[in-house]
C-alpha positions in Angstrom: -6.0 -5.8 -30.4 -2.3 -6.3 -31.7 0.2 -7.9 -29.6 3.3 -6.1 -28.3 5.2 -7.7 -30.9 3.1 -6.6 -33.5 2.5 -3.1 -32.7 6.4 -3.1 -33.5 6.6 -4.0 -36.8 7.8 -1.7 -39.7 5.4 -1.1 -42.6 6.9 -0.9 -46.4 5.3 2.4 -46.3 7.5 3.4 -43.1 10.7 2.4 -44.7 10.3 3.6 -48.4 9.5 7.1 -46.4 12.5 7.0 -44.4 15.3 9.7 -44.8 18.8 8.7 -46.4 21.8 10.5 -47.0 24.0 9.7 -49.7 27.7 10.8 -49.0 30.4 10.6 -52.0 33.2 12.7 -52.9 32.5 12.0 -57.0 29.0 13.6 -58.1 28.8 10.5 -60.5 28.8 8.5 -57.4 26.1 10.8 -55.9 23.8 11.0 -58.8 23.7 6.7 -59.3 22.9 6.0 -56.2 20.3 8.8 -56.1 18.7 7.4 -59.1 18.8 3.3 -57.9 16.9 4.8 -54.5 14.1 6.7 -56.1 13.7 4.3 -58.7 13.2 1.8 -55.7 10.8 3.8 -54.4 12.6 5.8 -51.3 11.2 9.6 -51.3 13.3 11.4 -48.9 16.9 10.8 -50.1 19.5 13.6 -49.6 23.4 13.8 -51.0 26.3 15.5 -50.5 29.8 15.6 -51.7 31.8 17.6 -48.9 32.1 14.7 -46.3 32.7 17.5 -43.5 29.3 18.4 -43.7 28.0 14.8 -42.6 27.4 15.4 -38.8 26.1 18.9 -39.2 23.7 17.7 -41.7 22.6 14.4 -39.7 22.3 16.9 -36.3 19.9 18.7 -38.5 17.5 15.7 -40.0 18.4 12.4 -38.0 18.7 10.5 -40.9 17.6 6.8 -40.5 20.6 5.5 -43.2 23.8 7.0 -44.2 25.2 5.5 -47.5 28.7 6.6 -47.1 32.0 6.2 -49.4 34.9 5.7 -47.3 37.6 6.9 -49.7 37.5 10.2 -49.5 39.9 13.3 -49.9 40.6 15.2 -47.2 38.2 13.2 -44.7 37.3 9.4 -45.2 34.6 7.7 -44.2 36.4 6.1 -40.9 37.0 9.9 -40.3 33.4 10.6 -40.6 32.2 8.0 -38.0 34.4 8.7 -35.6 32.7 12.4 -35.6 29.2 10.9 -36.0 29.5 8.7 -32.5 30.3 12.4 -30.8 26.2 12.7 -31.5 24.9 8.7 -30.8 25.1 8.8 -26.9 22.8 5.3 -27.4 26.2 4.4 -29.9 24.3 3.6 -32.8 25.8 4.4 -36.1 22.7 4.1 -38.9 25.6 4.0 -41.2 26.0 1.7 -44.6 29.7 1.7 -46.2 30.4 1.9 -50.2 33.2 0.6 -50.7 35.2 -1.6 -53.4 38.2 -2.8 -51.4 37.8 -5.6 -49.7 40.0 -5.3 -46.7 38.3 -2.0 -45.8 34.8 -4.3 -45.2 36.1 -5.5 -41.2 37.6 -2.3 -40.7 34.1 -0.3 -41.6 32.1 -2.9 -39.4 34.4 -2.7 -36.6 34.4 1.2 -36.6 30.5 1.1 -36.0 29.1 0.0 -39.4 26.4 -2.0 -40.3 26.5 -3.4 -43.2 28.2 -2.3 -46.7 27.8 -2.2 -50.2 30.1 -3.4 -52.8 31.1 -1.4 -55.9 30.6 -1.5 -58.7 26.7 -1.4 -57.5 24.3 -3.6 -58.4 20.6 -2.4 -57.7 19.1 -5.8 -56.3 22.0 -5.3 -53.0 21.3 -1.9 -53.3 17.9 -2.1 -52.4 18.1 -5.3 -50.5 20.4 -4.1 -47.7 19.2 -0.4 -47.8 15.1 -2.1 -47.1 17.1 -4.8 -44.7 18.7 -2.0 -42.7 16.2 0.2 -42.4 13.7 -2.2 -41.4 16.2 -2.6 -38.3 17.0 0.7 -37.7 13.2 1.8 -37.6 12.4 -1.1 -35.2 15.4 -0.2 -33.0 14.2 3.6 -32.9 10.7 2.2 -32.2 11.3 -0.5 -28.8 13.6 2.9 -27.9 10.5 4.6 -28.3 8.6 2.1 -26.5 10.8 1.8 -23.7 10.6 5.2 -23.1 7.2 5.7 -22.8 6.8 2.5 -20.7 9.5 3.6 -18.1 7.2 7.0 -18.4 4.2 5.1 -17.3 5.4 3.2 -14.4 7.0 6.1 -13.2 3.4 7.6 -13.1 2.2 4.7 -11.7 4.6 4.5 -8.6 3.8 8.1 -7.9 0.1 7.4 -7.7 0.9 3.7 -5.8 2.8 6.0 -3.4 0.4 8.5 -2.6 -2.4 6.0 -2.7 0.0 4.0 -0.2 0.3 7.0 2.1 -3.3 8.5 2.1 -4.2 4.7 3.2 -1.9 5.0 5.8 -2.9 8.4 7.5 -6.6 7.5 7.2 -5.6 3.8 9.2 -4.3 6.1 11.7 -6.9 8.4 12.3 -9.1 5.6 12.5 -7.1 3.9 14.9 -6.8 6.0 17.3 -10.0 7.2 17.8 -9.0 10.9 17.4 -10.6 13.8 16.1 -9.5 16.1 13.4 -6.7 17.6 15.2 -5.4 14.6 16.5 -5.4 13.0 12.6 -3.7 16.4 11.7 -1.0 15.5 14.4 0.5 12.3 12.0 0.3 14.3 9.0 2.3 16.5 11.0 5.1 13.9 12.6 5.0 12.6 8.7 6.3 16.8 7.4 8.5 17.0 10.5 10.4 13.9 10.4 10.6 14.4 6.3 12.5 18.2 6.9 14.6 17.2 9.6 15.9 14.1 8.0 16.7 16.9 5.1 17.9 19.0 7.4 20.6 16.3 8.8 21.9 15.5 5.4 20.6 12.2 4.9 19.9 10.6 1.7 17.1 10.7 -0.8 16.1 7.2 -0.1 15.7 7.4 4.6 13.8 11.1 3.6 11.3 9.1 1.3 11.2 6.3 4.0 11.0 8.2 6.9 8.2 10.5 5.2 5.9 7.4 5.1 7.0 5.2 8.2 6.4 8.0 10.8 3.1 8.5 10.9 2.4 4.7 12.0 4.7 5.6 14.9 1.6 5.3 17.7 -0.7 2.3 15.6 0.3 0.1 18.8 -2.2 2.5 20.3 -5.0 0.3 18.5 -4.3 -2.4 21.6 -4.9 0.3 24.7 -7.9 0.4 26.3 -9.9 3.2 25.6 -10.5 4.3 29.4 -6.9 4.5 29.8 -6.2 5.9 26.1 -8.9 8.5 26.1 -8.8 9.3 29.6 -8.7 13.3 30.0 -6.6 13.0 33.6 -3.6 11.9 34.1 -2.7 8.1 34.2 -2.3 6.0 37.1 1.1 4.1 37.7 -0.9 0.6 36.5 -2.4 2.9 33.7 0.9 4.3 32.3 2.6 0.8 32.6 -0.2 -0.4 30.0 -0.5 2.6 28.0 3.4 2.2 27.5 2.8 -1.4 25.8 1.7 0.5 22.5 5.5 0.6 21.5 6.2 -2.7 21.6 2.4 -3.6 20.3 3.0 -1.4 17.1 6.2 -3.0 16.4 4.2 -6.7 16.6 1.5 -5.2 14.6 4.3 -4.2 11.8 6.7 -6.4 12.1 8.2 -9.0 9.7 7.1 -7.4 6.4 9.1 -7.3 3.4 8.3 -3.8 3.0 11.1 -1.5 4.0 8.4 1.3 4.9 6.9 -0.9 7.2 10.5 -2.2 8.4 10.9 1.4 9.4 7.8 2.1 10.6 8.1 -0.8 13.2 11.6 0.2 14.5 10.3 3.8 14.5 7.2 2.1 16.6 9.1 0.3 19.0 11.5 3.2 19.6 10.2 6.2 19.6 10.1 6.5 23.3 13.6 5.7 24.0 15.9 8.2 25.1 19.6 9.4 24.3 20.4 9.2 27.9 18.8 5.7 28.1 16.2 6.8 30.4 13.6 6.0 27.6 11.1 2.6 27.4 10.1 -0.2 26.6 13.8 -1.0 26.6 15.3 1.5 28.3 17.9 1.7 25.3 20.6 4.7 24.4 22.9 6.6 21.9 23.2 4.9 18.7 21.6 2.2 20.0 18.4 3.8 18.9 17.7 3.3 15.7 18.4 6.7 13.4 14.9 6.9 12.3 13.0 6.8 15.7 15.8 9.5 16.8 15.2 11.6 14.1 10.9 11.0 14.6 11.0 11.5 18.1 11.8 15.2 18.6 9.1 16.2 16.2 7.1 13.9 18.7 7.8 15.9 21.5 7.3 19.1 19.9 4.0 18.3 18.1 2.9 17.3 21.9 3.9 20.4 23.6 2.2 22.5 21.0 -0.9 20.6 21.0 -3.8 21.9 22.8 -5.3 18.4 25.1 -8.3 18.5 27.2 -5.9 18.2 30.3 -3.5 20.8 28.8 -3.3 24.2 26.6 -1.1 24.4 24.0 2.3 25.7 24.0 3.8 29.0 21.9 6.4 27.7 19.4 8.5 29.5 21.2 7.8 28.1 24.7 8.1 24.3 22.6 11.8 25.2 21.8 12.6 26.1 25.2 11.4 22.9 26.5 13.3 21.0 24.0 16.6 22.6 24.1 16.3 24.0 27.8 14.3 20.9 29.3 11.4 21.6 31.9 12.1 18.7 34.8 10.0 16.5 32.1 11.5 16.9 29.1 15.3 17.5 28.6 17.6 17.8 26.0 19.5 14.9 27.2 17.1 12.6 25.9 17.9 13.7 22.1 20.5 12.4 20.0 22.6 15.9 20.2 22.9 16.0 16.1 19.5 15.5 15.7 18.6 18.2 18.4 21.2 20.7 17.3 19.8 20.2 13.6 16.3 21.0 15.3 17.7 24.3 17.1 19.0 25.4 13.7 16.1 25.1 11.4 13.0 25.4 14.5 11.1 27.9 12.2 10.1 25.2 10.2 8.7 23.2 12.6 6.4 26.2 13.5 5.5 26.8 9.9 4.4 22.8 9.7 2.4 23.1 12.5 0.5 26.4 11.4 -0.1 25.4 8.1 -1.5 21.9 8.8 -3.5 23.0 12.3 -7.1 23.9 12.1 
């Protein structure tokens, strides 16, 4: 198997079938070096005399060298590279000077030349630096190539890392909760809420991606709590709720210190989930922007997902009758405890909360 280094070189057969435009005012000029290419063995070689008609023709064919005379009537050759670069956004000017004054050489390689040619010719230069320049010119089109299709590839590649990631971390859940179908729908769920609403709030590309994957781990503290106090169908005793309110701070141990910044947000979104904007929230009783944006944001998806599930202690709610709780409050739940962007946000776009939940409920 060749080597990366290999696989780039350019074969005589690739440059003696490259495409060359010969560009000089005097026909004589034209013809000679016409007749040195093909007699070196170069196939595709194409002239002109009207220098105005360079950049249309080199839009047309991409020509991999431009022999070009740079005294000219009417437009010169620096003329004819200055309109040339309008069409290299990579700034590449496949373009070799003919020239016989010698103080026009710097000028040519300043302008975005690459090399040049003395007159009168002599075919062994001819053919040296045409072959030399091509050979560079093919091998620079080909890493461009190459780049391209690797950036293609790992960008492939992260999209399938990234689901891979995420359907790894919605099957953890289920599994760690000891839920059934519904209750794994309910992270898919928090994960489409949390997504939208971040959308809906204006925040960047970068928290909506984050938050998308981070939410569902909101509850993995849950892994630590009993299962007679987790799974109870009753309500909880006050010894009971102070231990099943440990899952917050548990999930936050459980994800913390990773160099990950999913599962940086997914511990902050862990640990505060259950605060509240009126600080009546635990573990920590924090409030207002003291809560982290992303558990603010999770939260009220939280609450809604709850009220419309249906629980073996408790029927489901109407979408309806979810919205009233959240923006009305119920004695349990009250608005107060929302950040009042993030709720407002909520009020505004609500149908698309229901639309989540129907779509992804069995």
């Amino acid at each position: 198997m060749a080597d990366a280094g290999q696989a780039t070189l350019v074969s005589p057969a690739e440059i003696l079938g490259a495409t060359i435009l010969v560009v000089d005012d005097q026909e004589s000029g034209v013809r000679l070096l016409e007749r040195m290419l093909r007699g070196a063995g170069f196939s595709r070689v194409t002239a002109t005399t009207d220098p105005t008609a360079v950049r249309g023709l080199h839009l047309i064919n991409h020509f991999d060298l431009i022999l070009l005379d740079l005294q000219m009537p009417g437009m010169d050759g620096f003329q004819v590279m200055e309109a040339l670069k309008v069409d290299e956004p990579e700034g590449y000017l496949p373009v070799l000077v003919v020239t016989a004054q010698p103080g026009h050489k710097l000028r040519a390689l300043t302008a975005g030349a690459k090399d040049f040619i003395s007159k009168p010719f002599e075919l062994a230069e001819v053919k040296a630096r045409v072959q030399n320049m091509l050979e560079v010119r093919l091998l620079h089109r080909k890493l461009h190539l190459s780049n391209d299709a690797l950036e293609a590839r790992v960008r492939v590649r992260t999209a399938d890392l990234h689901a891979s990631y995420l359907e790894t971390i919605f099957a953890m859940m289920r599994a760690a909760e000891h839920r059934d179908e519904e209750t794994g729908a309910h992270v898919v769920r928090i994960s489409r809420y949390s997504q939208q609403l971040a959308g809906f709030l204006g925040l960047d590309a970068v928290f909506i991606d984050r938050i998308f994957v981070a939410s569902p781990m909101h509850d993995i503290g849950k892994i630590g709590i009993p299962d007679d106090i987790l799974l109870k169908p009753s309500g909880l005793d006050a010894a009971e709720w102070a231990t099943m309110k440990c899952h917050a701070a548990m999930g936050a141990r459980i994800l913390g210190d990773s160099q990950s910044p999913y599962l940086q947000m997914a511990a902050e979104i862990a640990l505060n989930h259950h605060e509240r904007w009126d600080g009546t929230g635990y573990p920590n009783g924090r409030a207002g922007e003291a809560i982290p944006l992303a558990a603010r944001v999770m939260s009220i998806g939280d609450v809604y997902d709850a009220l419309r599930s249906k629980r073996p202690y408790k029927p489901g709610l109407t979408h309806a009758g979810a919205v009233k709780i959240i923006t009305s409050g119920d004695g349990r739940t009250s608005p107060k405890h929302f950040d009042p962007l993030v709720l407002a946000a909520f009020e505004a776009n609500q149908r698309a909360f229901d639309e989540v939940f129907e779509s992804l409920t069995a």
